[in-house]
SETI-369034 format. One record per residue (C-alpha): x, y, z; residue number from 1; residue in one letter. Coordinates in Angstrom, 1 decimal, m for minus. Example, Ala and Ser with C-alpha at 12.3 -4.5 7.8 and 13.67 -1.06 7.14 Angstrom:
<recs>
12.3;m4.5;7.8;1;A
13.7;m1.1;7.1;2;S
</recs>
This chain:
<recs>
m34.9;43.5;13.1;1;X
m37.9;42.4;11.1;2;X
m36.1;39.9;9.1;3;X
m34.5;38.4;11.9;4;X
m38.4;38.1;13.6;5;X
m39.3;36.2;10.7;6;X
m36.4;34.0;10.4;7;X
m37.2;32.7;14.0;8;X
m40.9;32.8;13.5;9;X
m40.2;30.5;10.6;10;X
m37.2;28.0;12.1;11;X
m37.9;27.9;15.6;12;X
m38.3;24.5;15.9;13;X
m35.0;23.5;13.9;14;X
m33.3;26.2;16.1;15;X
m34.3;25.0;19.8;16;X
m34.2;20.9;18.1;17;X
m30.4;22.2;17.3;18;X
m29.5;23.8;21.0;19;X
m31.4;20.5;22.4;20;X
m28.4;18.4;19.9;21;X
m25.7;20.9;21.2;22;X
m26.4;20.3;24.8;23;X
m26.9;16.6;24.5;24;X
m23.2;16.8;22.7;25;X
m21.9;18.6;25.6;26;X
m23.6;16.7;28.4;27;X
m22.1;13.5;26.6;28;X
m18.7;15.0;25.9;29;X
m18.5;15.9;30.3;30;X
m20.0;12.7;31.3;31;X
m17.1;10.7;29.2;32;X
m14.4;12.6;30.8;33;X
m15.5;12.6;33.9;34;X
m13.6;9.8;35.2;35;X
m10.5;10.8;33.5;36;X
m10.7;14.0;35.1;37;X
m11.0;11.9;38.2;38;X
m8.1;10.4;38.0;39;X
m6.0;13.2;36.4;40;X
m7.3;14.6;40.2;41;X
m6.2;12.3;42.1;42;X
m2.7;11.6;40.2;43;X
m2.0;15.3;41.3;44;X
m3.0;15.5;44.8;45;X
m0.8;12.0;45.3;46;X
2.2;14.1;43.8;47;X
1.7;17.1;45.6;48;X
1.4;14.8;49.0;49;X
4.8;13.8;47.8;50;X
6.0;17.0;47.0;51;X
5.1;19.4;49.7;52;X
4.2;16.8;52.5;53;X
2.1;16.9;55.3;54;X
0.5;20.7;56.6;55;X
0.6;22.5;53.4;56;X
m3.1;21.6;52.3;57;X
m3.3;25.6;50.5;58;X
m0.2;24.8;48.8;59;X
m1.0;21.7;47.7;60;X
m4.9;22.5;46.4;61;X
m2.8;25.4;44.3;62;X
m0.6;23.4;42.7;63;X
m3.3;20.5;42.0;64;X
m5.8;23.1;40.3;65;X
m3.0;25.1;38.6;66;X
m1.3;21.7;36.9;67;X
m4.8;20.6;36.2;68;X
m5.5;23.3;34.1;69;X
m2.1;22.9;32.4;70;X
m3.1;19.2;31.6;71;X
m6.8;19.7;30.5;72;X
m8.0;20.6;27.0;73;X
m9.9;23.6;26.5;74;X
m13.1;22.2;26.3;75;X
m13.2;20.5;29.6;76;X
m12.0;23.6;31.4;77;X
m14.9;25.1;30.3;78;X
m17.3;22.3;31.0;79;X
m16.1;21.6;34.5;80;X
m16.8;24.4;37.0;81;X
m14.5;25.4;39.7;82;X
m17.2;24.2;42.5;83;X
m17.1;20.7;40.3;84;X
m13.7;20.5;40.6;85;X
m13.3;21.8;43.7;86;X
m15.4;18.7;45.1;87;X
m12.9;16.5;43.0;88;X
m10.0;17.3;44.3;89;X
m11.8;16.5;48.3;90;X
m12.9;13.1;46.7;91;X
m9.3;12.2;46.3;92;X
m7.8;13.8;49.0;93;X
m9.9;11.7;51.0;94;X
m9.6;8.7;48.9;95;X
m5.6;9.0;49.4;96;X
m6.4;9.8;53.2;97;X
m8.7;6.3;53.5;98;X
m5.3;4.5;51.3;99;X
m2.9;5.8;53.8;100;X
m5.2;4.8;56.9;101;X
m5.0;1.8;55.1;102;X
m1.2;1.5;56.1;103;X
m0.8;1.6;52.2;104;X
3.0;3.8;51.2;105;X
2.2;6.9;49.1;106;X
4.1;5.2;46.6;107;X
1.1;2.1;46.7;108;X
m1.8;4.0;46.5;109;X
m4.1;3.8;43.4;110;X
m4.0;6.7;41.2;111;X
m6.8;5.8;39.2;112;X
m10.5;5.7;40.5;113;X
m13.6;3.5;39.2;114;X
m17.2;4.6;40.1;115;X
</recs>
């Protein structure tokens, strides 16, 4: 126990400067896949629309969240909470709801989307 005292007494500064690096790293890393996350999102909830129609929003939001984590790499499942998510997927469900009250086909709408 003593030993390990001293060996933070003596490198504390190198250990916090390296969790500051490891959290910039990470903060960088989710902010870059953000908007691929996006519009991995929004892709999904335009093929469940297609799949399962109209008045199956449950099953719909369960088959979004379960092919999204099929399609994302383990790092970003861990870096994007479920509540994060969660408000994803209602960005594009309302995005595709704002296409369609467009008059736009499900087959026209814009699976990608730029903020």
């Amino acid at each position: 126990m003593e030993l390990i005292l001293e060996f933070l007494n003596n490198y504390w500064v190198e250990i916090i400067a390296t969790l500051v690096f490891i959290g910039l790293v990470i903060l960088t890393y989710k902010k870059s896949n953000d908007e691929v996350v996006r519009n991995i999102i929004l892709a999904l909830v335009v093929e469940a629309e297609k799949l399962l129609g109209s008045g199956t929003g449950p099953l719909k939001y369960e088959m979004v969240v379960d092919r999204l984590y099929e399609l994302l790499p383990m790092p970003l499942r861990v870096i994007f909470t479920k509540k994060q998510i969660d408000r994803m997927i209602e960005e594009a469900v309302q995005f595709l709801k704002e296409q369609l009250a467009e008059g736009k086909a499900l087959d026209e709408v814009r699976t990608s989307i730029s903020k």
